[in-house]
MARFI-312810 format. One record per residue (C-alpha): x, y negated, z negated; residue in one letter. Coordinates in steps of 0.05 Angstrom, whole numbers, plus 5000, padded with zeros to 4 digits. Layout:
// MARFI-312810
<xx: X&yy: Y&zz: Z&r: a> $
...
// end
This chain:
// MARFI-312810
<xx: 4565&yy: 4534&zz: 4764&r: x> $
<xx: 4579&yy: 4607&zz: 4779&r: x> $
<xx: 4548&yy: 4632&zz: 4847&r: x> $
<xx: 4555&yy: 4688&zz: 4883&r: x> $
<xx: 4608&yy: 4652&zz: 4935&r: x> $
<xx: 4643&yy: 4649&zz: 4875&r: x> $
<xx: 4647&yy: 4715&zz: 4847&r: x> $
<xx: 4649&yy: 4750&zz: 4917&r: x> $
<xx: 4699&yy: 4697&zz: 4953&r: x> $
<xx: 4726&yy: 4655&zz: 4902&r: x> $
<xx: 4696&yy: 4601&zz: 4928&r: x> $
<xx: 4724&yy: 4603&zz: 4995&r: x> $
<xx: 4789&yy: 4571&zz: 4961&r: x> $
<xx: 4845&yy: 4618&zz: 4960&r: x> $
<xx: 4913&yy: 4589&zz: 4994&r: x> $
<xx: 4950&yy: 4631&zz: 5042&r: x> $
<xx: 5002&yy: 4661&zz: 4997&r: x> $
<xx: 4938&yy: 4675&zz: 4958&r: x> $
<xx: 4910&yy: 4707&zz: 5019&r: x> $
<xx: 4985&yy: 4739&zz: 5029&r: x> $
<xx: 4997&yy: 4772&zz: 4965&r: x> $
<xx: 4933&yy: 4806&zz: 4962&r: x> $
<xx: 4922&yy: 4839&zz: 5029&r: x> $
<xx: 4989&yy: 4863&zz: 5008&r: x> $
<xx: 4965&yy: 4886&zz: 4944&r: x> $
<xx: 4910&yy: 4920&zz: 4966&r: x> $
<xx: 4949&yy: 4963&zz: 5021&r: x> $
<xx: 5008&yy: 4973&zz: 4986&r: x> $
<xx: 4986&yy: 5024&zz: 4924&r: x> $
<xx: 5017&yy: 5080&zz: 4887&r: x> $
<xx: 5008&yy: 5120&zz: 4962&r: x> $
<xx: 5060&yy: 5072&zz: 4992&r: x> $
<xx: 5114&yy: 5072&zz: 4934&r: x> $
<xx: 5104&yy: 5145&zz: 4927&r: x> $
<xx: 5068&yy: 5173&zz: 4983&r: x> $
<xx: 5108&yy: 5136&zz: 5040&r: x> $
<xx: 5165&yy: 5150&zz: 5005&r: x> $
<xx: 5152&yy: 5231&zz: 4999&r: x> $
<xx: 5139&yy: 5231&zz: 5079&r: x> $
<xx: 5200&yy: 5195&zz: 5089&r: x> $
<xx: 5232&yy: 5248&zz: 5048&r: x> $
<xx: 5203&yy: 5297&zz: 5076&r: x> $
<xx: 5180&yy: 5281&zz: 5141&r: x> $
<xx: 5224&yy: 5218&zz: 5169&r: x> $
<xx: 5222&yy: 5150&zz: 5188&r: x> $
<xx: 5161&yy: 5168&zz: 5239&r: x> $
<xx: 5116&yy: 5147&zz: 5189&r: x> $
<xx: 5141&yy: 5076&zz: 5201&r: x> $
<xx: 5084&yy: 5075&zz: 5258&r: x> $
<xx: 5028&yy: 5074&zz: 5195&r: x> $
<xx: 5066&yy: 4998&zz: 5176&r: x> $
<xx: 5097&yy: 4980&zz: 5250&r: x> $
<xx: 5016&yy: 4987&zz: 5284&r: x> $
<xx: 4994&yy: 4945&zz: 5224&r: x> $
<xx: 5014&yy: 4885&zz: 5258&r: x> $
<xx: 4980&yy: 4895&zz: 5317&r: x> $
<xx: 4913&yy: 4903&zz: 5274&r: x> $
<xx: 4932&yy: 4841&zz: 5241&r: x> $
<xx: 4937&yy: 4804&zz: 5300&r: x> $
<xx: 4869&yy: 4827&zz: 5321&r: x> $
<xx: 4835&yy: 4808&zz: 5256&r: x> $
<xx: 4877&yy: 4731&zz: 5263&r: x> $
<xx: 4857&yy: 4717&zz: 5327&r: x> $
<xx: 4801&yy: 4753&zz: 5348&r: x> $
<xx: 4748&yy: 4776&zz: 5284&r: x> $
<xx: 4769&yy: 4713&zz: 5241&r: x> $
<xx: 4740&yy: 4666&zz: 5286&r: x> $
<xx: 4670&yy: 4696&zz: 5291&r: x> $
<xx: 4673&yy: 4714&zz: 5220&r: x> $
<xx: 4673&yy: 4645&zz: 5196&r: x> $
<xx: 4638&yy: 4610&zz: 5247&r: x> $
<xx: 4577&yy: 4666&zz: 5219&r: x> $
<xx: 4604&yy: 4638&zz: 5146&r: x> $
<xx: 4586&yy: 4720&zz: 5121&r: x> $
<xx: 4600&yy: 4754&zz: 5057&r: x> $
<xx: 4608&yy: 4814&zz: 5078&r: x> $
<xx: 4624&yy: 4861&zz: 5153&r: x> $
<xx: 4555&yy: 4894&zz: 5133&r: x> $
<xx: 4518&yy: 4827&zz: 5146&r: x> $
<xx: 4555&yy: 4810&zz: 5204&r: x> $
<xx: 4537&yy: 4887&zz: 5237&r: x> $
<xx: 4468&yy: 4864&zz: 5210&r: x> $
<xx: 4465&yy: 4795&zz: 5249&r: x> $
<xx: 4491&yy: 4829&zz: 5309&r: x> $
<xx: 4473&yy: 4898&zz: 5318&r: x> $
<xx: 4414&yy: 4909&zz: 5267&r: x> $
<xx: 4398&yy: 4937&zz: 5203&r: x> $
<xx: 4409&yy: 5007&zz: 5224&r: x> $
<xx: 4483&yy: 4988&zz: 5243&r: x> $
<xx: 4494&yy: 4950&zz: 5177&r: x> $
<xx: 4468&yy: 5015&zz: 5138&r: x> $
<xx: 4518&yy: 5066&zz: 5173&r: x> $
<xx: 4568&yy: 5015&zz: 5169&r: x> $
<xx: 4558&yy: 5008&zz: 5089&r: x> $
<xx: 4553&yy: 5080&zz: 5079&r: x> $
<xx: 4616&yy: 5105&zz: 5113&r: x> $
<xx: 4656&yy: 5054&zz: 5079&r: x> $
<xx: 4628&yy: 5073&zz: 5013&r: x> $
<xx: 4655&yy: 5145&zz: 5024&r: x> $
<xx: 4722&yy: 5129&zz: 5047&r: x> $
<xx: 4727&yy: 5078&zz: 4973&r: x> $
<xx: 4712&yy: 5138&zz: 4939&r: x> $
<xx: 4769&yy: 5187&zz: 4986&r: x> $
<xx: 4823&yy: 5120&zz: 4982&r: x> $
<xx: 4799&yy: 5118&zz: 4904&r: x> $
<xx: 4805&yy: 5188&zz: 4895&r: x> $
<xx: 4876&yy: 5191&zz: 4914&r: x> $
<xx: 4901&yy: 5130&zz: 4887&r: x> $
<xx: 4879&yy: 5157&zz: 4808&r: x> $
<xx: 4903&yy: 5227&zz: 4835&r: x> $
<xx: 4973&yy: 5207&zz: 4845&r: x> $
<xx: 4981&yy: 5146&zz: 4797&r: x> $
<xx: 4960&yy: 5187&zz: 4744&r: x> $
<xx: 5007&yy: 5234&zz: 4765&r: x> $
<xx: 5074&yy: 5191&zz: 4771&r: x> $
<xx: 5058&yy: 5151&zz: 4709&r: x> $
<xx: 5052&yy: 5222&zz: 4663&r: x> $
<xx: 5126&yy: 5236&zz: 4695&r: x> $
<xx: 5155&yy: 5174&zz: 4689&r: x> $
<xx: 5132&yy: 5164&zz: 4607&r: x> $
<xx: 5145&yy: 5240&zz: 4600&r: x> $
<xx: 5203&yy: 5231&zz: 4558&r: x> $
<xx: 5174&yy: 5172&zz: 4523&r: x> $
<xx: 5124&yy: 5183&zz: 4464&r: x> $
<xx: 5069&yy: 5145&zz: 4502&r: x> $
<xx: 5028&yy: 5214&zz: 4532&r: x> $
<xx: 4968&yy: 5202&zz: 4569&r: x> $
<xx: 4952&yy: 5267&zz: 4600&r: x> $
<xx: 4922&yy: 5272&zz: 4680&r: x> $
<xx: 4854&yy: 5262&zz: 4654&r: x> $
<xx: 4874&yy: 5200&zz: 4602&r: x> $
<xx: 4917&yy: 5165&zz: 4659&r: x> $
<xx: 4864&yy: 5169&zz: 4699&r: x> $
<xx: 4822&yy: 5138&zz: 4646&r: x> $
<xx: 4858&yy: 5087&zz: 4630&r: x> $
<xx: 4869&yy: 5059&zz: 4704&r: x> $
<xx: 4793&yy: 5053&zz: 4711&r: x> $
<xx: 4793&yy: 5011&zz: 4639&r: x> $
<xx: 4838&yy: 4968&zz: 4664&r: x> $
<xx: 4818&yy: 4952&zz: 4735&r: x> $
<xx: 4755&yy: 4958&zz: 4721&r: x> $
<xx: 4748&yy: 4892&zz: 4662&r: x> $
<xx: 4777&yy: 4843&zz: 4702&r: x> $
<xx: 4749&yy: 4857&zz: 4764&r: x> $
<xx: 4681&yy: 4857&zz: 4743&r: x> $
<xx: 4687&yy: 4799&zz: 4702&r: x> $
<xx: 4725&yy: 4758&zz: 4738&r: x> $
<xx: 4705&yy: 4771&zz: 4809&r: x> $
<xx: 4754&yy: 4764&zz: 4879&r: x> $
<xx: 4783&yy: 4711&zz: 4844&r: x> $
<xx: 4807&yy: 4751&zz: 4791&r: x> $
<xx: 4828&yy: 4800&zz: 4837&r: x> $
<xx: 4870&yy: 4753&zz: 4874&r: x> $
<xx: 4904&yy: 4722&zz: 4823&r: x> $
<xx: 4928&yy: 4788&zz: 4786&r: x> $
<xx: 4950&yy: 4817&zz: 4861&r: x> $
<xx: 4991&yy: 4770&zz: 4863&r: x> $
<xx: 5026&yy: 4781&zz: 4806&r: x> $
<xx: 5024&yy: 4849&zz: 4816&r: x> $
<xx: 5056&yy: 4855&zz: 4882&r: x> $
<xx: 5117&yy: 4813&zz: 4861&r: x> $
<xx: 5128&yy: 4860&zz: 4811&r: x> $
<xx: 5110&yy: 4919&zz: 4862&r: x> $
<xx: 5161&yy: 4892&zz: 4916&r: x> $
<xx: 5217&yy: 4876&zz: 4862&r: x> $
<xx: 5214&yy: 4953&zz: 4838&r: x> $
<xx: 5204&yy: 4977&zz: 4911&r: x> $
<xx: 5273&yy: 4947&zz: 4934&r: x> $
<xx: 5302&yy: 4958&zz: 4857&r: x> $
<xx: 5303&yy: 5030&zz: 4867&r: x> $
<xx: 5318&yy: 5035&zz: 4956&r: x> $
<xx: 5384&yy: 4982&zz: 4934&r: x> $
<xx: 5391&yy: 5034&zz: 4877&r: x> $
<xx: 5379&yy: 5104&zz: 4922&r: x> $
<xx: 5423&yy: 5067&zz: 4965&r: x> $
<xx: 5481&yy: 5048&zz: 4932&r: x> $
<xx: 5505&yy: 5120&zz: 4901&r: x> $
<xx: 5557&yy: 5148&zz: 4929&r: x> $
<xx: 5530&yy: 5214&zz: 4967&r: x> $
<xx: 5491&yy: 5163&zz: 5000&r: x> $
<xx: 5543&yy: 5106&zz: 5016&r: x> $
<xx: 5510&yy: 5050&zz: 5026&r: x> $
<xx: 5466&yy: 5042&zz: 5093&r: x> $
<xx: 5527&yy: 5059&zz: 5146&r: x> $
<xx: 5536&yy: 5123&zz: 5110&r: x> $
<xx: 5467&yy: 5131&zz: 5099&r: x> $
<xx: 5460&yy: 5131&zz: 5182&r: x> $
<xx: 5521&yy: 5164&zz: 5191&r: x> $
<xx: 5496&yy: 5229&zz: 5137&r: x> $
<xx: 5435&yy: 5229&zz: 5183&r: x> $
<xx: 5469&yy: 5238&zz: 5251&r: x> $
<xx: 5506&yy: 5292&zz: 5215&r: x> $
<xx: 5441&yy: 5331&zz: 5203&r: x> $
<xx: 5407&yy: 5391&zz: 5249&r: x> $
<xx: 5344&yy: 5349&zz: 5255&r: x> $
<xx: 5362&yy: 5279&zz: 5237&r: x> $
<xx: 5306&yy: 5244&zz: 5193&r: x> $
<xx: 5317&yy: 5168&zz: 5227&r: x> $
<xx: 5279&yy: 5184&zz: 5294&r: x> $
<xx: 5225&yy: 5139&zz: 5303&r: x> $
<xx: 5187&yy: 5178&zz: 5350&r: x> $
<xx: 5175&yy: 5263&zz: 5339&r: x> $
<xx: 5151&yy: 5310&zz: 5396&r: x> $
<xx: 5082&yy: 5302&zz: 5419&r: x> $
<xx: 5074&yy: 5381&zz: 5393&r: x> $
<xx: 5095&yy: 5362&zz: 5324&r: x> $
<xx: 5037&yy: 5381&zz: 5267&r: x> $
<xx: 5038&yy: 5327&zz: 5229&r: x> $
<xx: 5066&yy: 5258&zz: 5261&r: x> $
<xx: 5067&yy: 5270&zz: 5339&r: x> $
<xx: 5091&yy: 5205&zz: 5380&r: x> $
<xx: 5018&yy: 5212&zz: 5425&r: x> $
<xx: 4982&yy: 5198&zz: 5357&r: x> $
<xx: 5022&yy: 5143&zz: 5338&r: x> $
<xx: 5001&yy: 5103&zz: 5398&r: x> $
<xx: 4923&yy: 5131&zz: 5405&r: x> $
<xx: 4877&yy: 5158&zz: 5338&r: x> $
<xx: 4922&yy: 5110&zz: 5297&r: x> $
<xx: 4924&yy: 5056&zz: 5331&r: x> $
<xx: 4848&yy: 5057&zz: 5328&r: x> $
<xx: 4850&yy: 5064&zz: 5247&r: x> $
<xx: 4895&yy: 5007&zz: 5249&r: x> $
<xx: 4847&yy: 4962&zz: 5285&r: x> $
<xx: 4787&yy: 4988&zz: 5249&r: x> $
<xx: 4830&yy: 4985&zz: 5177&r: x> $
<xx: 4850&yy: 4915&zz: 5191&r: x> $
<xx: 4802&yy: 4888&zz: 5228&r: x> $
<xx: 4737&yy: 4916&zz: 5209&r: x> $
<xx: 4756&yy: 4941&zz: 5136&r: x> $
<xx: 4707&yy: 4907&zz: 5082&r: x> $
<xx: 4749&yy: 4901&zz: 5027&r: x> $
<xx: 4813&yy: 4875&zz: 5063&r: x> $
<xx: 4780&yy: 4820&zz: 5111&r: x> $
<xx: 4747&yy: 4801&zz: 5044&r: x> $
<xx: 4818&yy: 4768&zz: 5028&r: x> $
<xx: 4815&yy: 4722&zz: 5090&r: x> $
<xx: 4747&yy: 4710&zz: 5090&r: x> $
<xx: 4758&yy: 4672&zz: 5020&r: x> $
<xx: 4815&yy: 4623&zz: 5043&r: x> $
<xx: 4814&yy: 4554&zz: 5042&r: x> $
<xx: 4799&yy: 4553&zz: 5118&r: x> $
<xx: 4811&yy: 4603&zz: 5184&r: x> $
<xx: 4888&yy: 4561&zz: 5181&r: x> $
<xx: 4900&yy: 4591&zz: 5108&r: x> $
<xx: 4877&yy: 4659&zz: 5128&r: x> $
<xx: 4914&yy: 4665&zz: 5187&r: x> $
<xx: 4977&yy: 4645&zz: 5148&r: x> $
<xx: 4960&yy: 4688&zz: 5093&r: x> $
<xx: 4954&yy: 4744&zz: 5154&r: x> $
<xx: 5017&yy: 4723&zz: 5186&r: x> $
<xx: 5047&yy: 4728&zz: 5114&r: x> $
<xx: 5019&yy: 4794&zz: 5087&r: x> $
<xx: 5042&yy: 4827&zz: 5157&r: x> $
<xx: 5123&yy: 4808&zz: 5150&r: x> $
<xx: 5110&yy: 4828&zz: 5078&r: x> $
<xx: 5080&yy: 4899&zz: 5109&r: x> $
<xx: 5147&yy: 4897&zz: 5163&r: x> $
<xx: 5191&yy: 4908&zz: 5093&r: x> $
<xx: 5157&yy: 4974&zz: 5084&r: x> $
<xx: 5190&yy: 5021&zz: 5129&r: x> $
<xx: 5258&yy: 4994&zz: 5101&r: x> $
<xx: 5255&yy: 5011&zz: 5027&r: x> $
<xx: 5201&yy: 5064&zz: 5024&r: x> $
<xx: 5212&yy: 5105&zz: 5087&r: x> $
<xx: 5283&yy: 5098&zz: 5088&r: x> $
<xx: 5290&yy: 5096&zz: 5017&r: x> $
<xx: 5254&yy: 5172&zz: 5018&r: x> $
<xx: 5305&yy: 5206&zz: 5072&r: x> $
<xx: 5360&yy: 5176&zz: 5029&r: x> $
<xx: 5326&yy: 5213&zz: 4965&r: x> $
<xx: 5326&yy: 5271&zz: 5002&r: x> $
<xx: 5409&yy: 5263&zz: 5017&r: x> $
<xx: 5422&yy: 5250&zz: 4941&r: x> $
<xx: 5386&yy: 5307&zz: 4924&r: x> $
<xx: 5411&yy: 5356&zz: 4978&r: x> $
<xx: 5472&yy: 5326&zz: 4955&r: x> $
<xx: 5470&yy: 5344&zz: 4891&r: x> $
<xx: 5435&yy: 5413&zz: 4896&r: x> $
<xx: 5370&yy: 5391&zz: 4877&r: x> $
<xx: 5327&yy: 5435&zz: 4920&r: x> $
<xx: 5253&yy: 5451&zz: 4918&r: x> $
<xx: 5222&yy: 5376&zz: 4893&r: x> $
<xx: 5157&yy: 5367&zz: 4915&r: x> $
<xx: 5152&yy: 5300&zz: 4966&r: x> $
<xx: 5090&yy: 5269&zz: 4914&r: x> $
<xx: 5145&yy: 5286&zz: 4859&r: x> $
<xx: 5206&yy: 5249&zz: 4906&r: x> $
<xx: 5200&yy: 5178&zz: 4875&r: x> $
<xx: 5190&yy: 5198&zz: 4806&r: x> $
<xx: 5244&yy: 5249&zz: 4808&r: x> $
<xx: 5292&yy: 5195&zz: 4848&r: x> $
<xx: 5278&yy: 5145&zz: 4790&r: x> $
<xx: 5303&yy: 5190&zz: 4738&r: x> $
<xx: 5368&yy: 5199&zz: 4778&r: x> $
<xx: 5381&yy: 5130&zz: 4790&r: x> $
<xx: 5366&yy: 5084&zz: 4755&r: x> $
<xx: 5405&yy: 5066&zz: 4687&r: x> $
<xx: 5368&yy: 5072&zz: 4622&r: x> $
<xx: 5371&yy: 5023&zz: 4568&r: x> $
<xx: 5376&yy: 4953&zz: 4611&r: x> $
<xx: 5288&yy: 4952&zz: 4621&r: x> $
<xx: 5293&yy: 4967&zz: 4690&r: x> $
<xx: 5253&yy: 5031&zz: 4682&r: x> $
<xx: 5200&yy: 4988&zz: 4655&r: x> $
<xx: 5196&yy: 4934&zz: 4706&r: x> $
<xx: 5186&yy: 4998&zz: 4757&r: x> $
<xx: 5138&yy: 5029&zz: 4719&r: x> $
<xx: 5098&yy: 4956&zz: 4716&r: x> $
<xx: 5114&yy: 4956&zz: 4787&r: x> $
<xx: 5077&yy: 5022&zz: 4799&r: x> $
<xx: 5018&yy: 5008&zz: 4758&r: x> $
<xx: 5012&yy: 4948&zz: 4791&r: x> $
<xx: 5005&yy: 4985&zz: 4862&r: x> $
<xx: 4956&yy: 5029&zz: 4829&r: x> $
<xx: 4910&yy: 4972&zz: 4793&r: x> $
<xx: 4919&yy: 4924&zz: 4858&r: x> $
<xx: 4888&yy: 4974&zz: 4909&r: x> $
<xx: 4831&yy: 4999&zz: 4863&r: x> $
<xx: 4806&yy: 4928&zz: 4842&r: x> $
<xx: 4793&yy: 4909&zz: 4909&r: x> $
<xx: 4759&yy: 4973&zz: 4922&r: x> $
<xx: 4717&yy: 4961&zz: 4867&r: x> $
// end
């Protein structure tokens, strides 16, 4: 018998790993493998603070949200808001996060459409901005409303197997040429520069990733984005039990702590390849795609399995939108 536990929380039967993989997958889209990766070329490892504050937003939603959450047994954060604040509350609440779907959407078919046309440019499959675009909403779109969370779930975590697997693919790849040499030279080229890139924390002046945001405006996203975010509590809320979900929390967030490693890092050591090789003027949403071209070997599939790996991002953070 379908009902609507089912279609909107599987049931209220998804394991932890379940749980895991797709709070994972829903973060994690084409604005990590490319985005993160362009700030890190462009910008540095600072950006680290947008994965590194995750956990303690994680640890908020674990031990402090989960807890009433189920004990309420809700669907959605718009009927707890409703419970406990009214329907006025419930309204705002459902509004705002219907506009920032369609901003997170937005970008997420702005720059998938954009790295998939690159990456298949010398291929004779040509989609065009407008047919990439297209075709992601096809795809995502079928499954997820067909099949419900469950569907959702299932195919996220797929998809983030094959989205860590190309991730680290092409940071071991970046990694291993020689201008870059490995991680010791890697940190050793960085020392070397003006303005090294590996700095954690930037001048509370600097315009775009000052170290007094890091620890006050985004900390508050985090908690709000992990905590409070409708379609990533949606995850937990359909585990076997609040044990499952924690695990699957405590899972998703050392999945999250790989981030920093082969995205971030993985950008500033683009940006050494390329300065090393006299490649000037690449645009940081062009880095990864560019970098891919460089380094990774044609004719063994690996191109492929990254390309599946960044579709994957894409479709896994636009289902659960949807």
């Amino acid at each position: 018998e379908n009902t609507s536990e089912d279609y909107f929380l599987a049931g209220r039967s998804i394991p932890w790993y379940g749980v895991a993989s797709s709070i994972f997958g829903t973060n994690i889209s084409a604005n990590h493998l490319v985005g993160m990766l362009g700030i890190g070329f462009s910008i540095g490892f600072a950006q680290a603070h947008f994965e590194l504050g995750a956990v303690a937003g994680l640890l908020l939603l674990a031990y402090v949200f989960l807890p009433v959450y189920y004990k309420l047994r809700i669907f959605t954060l718009s009927e707890y808001l409703e419970k406990r604040f009214g329907l006025i509350s419930s309204l705002m609440y459902t509004v705002t996060s219907f506009i920032l779907i369609l901003v997170q959407m937005t970008a997420a078919f702005y720059i998938g459409s954009r790295s998939l046309n690159i990456l298949l440019a010398n291929t004779g499959i040509q989609f065009g901005y407008a047919g990439g675009i297209f075709s992601l909403i096809i795809v995502s779109c079928t499954y997820t409303v067909f099949g419900g969370l469950k569907a959702v779930v299932w195919t996220d975590l797929i998809q983030t197997t094959v989205l860590l697997i190309s991730g680290i693919l092409v940071a071991i790849l970046t990694f291993l040429q020689p201008e870059v040499g490995g991680w010791p030279g890697f940190m050793a080229n960085d020392a070397a520069q003006t303005i090294p890139k590996m700095n954690l924390y930037l001048p509370s002046d600097h315009a775009s990733l000052p170290w007094t945001g890091a620890f006050t405006g985004l900390m508050i996203l985090h908690f709000f984005y992990w905590g409070n975010n409708q379609y990533l509590v949606q995850r937990a809320l359909a585990a076997k039990s609040l044990r499952h979900a924690r695990y699957g929390v405590f899972a998703g967030m050392a999945l999250k702590l790989l981030v920093p490693f082969f995205s971030i890092a993985g950008g500033i050591a683009a940006a050494q390849l390329f300065r090393a090789r006299g490649l000037e003027g690449v645009a940081p949403d062009d880095a990864f795609s560019k970098l891919v071209t460089i380094v990774v070997p044609s004719g063994y599939g690996i191109l492929g399995v990254i390309g599946a790996g960044l579709l994957g991002a894409i479709i896994s953070s636009i289902d659960s939108m949807m």
